[in-house]
PAVEX-283366 format. One record per residue (C-alpha): x, y, z; residue in three letters. Coordinates in Angstrom, 1 decimal. Layout:
SITE    east   north      up  res
SITE       X       Y       Z  ALA
...
// end
This chain:
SITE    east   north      up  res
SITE   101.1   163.0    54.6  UNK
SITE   103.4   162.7    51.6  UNK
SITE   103.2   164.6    48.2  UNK
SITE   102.2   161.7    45.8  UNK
SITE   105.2   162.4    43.2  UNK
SITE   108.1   163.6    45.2  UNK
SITE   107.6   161.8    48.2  UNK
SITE   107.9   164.8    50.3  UNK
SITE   106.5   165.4    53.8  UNK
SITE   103.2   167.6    53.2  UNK
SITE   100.9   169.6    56.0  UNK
SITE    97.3   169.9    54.3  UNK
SITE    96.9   173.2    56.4  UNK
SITE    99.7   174.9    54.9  UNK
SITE    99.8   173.6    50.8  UNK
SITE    97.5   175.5    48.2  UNK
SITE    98.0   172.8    45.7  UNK
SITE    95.8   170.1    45.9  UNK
SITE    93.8   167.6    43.3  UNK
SITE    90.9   165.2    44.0  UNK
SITE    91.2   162.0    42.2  UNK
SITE    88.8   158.8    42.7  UNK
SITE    87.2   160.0    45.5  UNK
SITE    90.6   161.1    47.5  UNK
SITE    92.5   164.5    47.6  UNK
SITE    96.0   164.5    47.5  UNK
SITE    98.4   167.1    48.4  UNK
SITE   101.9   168.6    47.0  UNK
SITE   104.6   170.4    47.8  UNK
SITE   104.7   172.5    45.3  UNK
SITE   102.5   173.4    41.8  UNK
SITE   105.2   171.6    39.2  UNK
SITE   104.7   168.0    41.3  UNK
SITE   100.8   168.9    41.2  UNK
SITE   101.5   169.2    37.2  UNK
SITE   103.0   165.9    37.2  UNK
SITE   100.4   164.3    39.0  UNK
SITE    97.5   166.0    36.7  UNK
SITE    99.6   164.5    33.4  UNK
SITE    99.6   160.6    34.8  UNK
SITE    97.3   160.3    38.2  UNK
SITE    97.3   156.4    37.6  UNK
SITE   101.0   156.1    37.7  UNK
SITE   101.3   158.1    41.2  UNK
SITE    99.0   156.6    43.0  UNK
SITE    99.7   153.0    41.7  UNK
SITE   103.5   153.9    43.1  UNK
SITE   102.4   155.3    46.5  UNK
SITE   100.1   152.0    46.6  UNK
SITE   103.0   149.9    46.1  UNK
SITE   105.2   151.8    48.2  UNK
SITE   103.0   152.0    51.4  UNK
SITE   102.4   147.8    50.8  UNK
SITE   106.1   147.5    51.1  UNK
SITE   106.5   149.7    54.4  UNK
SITE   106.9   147.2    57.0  UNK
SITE   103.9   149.0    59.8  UNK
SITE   102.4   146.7    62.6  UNK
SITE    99.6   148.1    64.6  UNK
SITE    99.2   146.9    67.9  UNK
SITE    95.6   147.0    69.6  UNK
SITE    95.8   146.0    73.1  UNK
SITE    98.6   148.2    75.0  UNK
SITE    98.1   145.7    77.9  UNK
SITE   101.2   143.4    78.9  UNK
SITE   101.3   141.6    76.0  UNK
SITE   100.6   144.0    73.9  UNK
SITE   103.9   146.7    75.4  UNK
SITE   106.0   143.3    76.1  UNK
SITE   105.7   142.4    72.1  UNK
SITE   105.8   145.9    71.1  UNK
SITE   109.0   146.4    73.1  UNK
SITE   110.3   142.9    71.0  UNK
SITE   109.2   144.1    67.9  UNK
SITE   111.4   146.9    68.3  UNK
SITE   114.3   145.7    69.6  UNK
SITE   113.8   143.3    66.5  UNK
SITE   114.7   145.6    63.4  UNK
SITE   111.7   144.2    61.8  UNK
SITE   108.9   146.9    61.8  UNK
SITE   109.6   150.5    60.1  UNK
SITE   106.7   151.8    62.2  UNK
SITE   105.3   150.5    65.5  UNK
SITE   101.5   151.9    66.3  UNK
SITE    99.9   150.9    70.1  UNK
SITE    96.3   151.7    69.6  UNK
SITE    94.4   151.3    73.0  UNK
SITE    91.0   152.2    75.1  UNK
SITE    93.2   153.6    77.9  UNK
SITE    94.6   155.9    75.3  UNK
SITE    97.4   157.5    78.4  UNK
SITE    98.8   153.8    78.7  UNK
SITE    99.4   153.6    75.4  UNK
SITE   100.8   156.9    75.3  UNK
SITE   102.8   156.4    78.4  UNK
SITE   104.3   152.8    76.3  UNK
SITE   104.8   154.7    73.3  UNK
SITE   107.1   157.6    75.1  UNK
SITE   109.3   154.6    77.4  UNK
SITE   109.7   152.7    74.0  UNK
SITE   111.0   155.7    72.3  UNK
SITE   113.5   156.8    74.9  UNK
SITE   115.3   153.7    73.9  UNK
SITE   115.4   154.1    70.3  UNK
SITE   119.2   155.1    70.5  UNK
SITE   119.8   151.5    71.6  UNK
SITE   118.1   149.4    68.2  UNK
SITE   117.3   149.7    64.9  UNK
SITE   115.2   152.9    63.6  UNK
SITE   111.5   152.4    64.0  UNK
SITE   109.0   155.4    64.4  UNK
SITE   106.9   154.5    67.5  UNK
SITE   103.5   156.2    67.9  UNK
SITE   100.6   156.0    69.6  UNK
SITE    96.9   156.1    67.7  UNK
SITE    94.0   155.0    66.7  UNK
SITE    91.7   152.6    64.5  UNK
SITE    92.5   154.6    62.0  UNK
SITE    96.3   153.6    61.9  UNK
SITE    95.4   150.4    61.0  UNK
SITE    95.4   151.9    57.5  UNK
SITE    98.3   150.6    55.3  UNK
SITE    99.6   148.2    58.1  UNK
SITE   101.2   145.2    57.2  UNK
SITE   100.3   143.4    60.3  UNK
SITE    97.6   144.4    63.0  UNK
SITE    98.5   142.2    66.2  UNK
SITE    95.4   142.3    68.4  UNK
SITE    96.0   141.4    71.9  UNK
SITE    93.1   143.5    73.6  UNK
SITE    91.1   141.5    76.0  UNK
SITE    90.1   140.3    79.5  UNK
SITE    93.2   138.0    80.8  UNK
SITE    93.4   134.5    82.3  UNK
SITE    92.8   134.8    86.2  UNK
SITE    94.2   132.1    88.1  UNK
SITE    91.9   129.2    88.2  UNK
SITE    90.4   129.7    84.8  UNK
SITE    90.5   128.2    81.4  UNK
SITE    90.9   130.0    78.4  UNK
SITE    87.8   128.7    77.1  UNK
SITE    86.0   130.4    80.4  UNK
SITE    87.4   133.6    78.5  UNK
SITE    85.3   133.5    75.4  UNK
SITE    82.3   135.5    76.2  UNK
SITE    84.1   138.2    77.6  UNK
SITE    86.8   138.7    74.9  UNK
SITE    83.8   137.7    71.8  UNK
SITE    82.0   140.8    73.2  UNK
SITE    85.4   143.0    72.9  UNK
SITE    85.4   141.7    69.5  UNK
SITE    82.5   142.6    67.9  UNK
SITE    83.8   146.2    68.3  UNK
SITE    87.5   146.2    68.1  UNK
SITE    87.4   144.0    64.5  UNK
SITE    84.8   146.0    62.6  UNK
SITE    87.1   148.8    63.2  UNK
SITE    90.0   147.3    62.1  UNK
SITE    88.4   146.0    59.3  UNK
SITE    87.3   149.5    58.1  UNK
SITE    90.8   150.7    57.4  UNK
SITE    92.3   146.8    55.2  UNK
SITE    94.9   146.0    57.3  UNK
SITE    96.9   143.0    55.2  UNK
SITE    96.9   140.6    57.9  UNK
SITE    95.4   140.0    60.9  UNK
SITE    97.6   138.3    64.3  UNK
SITE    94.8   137.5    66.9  UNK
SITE    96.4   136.5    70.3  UNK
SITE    93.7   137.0    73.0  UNK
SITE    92.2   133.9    74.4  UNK
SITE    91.0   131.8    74.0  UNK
SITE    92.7   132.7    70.2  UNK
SITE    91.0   129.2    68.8  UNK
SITE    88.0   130.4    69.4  UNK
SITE    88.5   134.2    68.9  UNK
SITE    90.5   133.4    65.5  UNK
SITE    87.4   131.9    64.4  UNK
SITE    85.0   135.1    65.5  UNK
SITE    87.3   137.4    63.9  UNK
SITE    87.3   135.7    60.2  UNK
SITE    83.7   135.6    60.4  UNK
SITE    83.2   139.1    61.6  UNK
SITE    86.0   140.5    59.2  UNK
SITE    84.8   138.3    56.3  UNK
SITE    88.4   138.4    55.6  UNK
SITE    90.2   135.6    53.3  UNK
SITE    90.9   132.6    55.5  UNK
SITE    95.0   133.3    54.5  UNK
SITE    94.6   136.8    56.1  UNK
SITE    93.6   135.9    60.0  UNK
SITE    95.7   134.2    62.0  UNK
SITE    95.9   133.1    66.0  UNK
SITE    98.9   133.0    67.3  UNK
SITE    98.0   129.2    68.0  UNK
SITE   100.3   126.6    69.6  UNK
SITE   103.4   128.5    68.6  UNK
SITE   104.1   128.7    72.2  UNK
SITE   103.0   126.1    73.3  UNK
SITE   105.4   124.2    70.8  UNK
SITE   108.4   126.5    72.2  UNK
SITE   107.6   124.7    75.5  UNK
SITE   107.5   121.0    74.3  UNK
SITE   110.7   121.5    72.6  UNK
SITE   112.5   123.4    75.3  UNK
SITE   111.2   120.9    77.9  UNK
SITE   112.7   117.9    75.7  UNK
SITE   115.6   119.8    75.1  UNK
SITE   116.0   119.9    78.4  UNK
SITE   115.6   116.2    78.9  UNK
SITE   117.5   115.0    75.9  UNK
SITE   120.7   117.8    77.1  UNK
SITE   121.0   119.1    73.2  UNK
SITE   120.2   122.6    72.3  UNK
SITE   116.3   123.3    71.8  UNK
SITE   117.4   124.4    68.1  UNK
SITE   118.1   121.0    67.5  UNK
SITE   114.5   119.6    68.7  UNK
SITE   111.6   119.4    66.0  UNK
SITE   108.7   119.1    67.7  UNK
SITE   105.0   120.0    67.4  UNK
SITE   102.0   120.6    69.4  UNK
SITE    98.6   120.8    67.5  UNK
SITE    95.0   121.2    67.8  UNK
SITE    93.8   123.9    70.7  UNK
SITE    95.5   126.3    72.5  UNK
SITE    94.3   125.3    75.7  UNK
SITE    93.5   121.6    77.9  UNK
SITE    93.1   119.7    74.7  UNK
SITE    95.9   120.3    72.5  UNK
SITE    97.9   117.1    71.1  UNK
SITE   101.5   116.3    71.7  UNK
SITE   102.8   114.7    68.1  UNK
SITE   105.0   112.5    69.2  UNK
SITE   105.5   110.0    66.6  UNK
SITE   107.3   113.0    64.7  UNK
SITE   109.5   114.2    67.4  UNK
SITE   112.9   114.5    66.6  UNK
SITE   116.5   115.5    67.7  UNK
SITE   118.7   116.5    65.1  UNK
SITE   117.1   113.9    62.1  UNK
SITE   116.4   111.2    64.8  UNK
SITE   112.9   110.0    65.7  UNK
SITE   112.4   110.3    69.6  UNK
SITE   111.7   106.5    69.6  UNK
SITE   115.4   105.4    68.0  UNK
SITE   117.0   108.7    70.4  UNK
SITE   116.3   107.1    73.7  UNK
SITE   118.0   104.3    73.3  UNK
SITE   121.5   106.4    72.3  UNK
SITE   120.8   108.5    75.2  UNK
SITE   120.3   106.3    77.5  UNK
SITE   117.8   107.6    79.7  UNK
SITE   114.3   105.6    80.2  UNK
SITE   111.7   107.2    78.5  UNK
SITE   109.0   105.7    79.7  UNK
SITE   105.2   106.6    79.1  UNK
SITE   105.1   108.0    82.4  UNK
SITE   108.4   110.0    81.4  UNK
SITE   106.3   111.7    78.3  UNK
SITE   103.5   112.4    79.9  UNK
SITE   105.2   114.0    82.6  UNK
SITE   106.8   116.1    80.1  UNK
SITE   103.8   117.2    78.1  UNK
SITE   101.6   118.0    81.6  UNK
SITE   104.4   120.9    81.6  UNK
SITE   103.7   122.3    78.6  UNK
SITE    99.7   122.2    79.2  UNK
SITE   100.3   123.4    82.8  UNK
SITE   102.9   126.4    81.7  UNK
SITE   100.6   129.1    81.7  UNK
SITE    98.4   128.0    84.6  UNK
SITE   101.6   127.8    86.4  UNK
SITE   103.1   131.2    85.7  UNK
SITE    99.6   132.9    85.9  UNK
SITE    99.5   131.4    89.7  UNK
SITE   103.3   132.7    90.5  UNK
SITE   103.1   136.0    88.5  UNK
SITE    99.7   136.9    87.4  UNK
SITE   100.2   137.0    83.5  UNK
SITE   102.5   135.5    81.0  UNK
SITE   104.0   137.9    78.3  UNK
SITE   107.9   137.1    78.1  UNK
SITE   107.7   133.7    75.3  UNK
SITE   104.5   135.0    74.2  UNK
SITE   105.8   138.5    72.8  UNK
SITE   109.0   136.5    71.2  UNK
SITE   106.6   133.6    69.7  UNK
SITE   104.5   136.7    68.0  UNK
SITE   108.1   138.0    66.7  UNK
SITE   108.8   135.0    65.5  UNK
SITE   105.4   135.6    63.5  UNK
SITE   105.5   138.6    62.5  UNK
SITE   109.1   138.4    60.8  UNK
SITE   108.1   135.3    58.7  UNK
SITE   105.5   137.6    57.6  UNK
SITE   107.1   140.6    56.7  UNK
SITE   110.2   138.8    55.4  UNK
SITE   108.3   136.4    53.6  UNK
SITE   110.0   133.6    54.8  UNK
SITE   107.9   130.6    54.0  UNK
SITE   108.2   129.4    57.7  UNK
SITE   107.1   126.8    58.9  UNK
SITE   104.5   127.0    62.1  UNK
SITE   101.6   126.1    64.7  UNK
SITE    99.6   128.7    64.0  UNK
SITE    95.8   128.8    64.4  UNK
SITE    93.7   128.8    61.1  UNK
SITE    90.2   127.7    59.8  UNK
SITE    90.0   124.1    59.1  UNK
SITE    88.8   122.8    55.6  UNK
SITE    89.2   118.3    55.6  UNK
SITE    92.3   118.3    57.3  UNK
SITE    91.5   114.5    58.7  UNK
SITE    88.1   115.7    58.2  UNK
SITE    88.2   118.5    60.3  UNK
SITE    86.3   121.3    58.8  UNK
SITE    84.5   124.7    59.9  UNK
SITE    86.5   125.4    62.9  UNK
SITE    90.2   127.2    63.7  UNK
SITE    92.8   125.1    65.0  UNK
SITE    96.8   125.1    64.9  UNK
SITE    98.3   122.7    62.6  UNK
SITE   101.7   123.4    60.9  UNK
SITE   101.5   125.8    57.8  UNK
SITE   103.3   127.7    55.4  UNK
SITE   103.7   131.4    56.7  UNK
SITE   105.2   134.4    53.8  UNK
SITE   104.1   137.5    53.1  UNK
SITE   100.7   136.4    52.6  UNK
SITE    99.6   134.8    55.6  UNK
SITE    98.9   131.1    55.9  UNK
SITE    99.8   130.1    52.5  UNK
SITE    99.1   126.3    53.1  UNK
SITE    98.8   124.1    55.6  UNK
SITE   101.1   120.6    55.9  UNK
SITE    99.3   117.7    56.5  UNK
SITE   101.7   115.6    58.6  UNK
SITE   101.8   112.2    59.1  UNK
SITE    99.9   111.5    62.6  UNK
SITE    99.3   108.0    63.9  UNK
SITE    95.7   106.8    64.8  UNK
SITE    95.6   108.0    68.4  UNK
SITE    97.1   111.2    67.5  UNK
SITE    94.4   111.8    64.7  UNK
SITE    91.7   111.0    67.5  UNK
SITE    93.0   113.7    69.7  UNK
SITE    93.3   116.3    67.2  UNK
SITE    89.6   115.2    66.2  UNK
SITE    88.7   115.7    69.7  UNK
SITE    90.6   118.2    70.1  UNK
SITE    88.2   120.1    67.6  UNK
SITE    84.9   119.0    68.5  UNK
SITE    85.9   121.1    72.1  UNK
SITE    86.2   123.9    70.1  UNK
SITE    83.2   123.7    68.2  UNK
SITE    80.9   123.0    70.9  UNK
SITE    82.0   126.4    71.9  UNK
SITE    81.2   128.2    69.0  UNK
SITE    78.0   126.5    68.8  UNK
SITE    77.0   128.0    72.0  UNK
SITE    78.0   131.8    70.3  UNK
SITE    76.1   134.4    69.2  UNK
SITE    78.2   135.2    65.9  UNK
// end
């Protein structure tokens, strides 16, 4: 730990100076910073407080392949100081932790450990990706037994040590977002699923791809569920400033109903797809949860699909879903209420009730 006042590295088991203050003993280097400290306790701690809030530390629980694909991200991203896998199988997480570090020649400086619950302490971010996966053949909503289950002991634990924020990604994250606010009693701002982040990185890649312009240049989104009932909002799509509807024509390809819906059975079918050639999807994921993460920690005021609790949006209530919001440094720091036509509003609607006919059926 580090002496209070200097900000030197300190070993409890080999310092004689010590003070307990508010319940907490603190430890210096030497007996003049342990004076200092004595004169103006308030003023240390406050600084320490505000210096460990600034440290830019994301816990990962879930050392699984999404949990070592995003940490391996993360790192090669610049954006965490300090990268922690905490996981059951504590020598996978270990054996991450030692391959991640063998490459920190190669990126940006980042301490990279292995731990525990207890490392969730001062994090900025806790990503929890800790779960049963998606078999081939099954829904994410077939999930949510299994993964509630995991959750009732993983978030209590995280909770424990007042992580800021909160990333859930395991699936299905509607549902599981909505389990861990209740269980956490956290501020709605402070848990968030990963929601349809992906999913809208797959509608606007797959119209990219259609429309032959650079997916940058897309603005798309995909809202409601994670999973079969998510909405497509095509009335707002647009490439580079122009509505989809007024593009097609200029392009001159025929965009036909059949054409869109063609286009949007890719998106839903992405995952099933992969999980049927390869077993697990973890690539997009891990970059769509970087994506996250740095318009947190850079408080970026970002706009995305990310999954939070519902309170009249198009009376929707009592029930997390991804819509776009405002992400900074504080989590969700409001949501955008886009203009949807009547159809669209129906699906997200429905889109919802799915959702909360599964939480109904939960033991919370």
């Amino acid at each position: 730990m580090k002496d209070p006042v200097c900000g030197m590295e300190v070993r409890e088991d080999q310092t004689e100076h010590q003070v307990r203050y508010l319940d907490k003993t603190y430890y210096f280097c030497a007996s003049r910073c342990k004076d200092f400290f004595q004169q103006s306790p308030e003023r240390y701690v406050k600084a320490r407080h505000e210096e460990l809030k600034a440290e830019r530390k994301v816990a990962v629980v879930g050392a699984g392949q999404v949990g070592s694909t995003f940490a391996f991200a993360l790192m090669m991203s610049g954006l965490a100081s300090s990268i922690v896998l905490i996981d059951a199988q504590y020598d996978r997480a270990e054996g991450h932790v030692m391959d991640l570090n063998h490459g920190l020649l190669f990126v940006p400086p980042a301490r990279i450990n292995v731990g525990d619950y207890s490392d969730c302490e001062d994090a900025a971010i806790v990503v929890v990706t800790a779960g049963a996966g998606q078999k081939p053949g099954e829904t994410r909503l077939d999930l949510v037994r299994k993964n509630m289950d995991i959750f009732k002991s993983i978030i209590p634990q995280i909770v424990q040590h007042d992580p800021r924020i909160i990333i859930i990604v395991s699936n299905p994250v509607d549902v599981l977002t909505y389990v861990a606010l209740k269980i956490s009693e956290y501020p709605v701002n402070r848990v968030i699923g990963s929601g349809t982040v992906l999913d809208t990185a797959r509608f606007r890649y797959l119209l990219s791809k259609h429309c032959r312009v650079d997916p940058r240049n897309v603005h798309a989104y995909v809202v409601g569920e994670h999973g079969d009932s998510e909405v497509p909002v095509w009335s707002r799509v647009n490439v580079g400033g122009v509505l989809f509807r007024h593009y097609c024509p200029d392009c001159g390809k025929q965009c036909s109903q059949d054409v869109k819906d063609e286009i949007f059975n890719q998106v839903k079918g992405a995952a099933y797809e992969i999980i049927q050639k390869k077993g697990a999807t973890y690539y997009a994921i891990s970059l769509a949860l970087v994506r996250i993460v740095g318009s947190i920690l850079r408080d970026e005021n970002s706009v995305l699909t990310v999954s939070t609790l519902m309170d009249g949006y198009y009376d929707i209530s009592d029930v997390c879903l991804s819509v776009p919001v405002i992400l900074n440094r504080s989590g969700v720091s409001r949501t955008l209420k886009i203009a949807l036509d009547e159809s669209e509003i129906k699906r997200l609607q429905g889109s919802a009730d799915v959702l909360k006919n599964v939480i109904k059926g939960l033991d919370i």
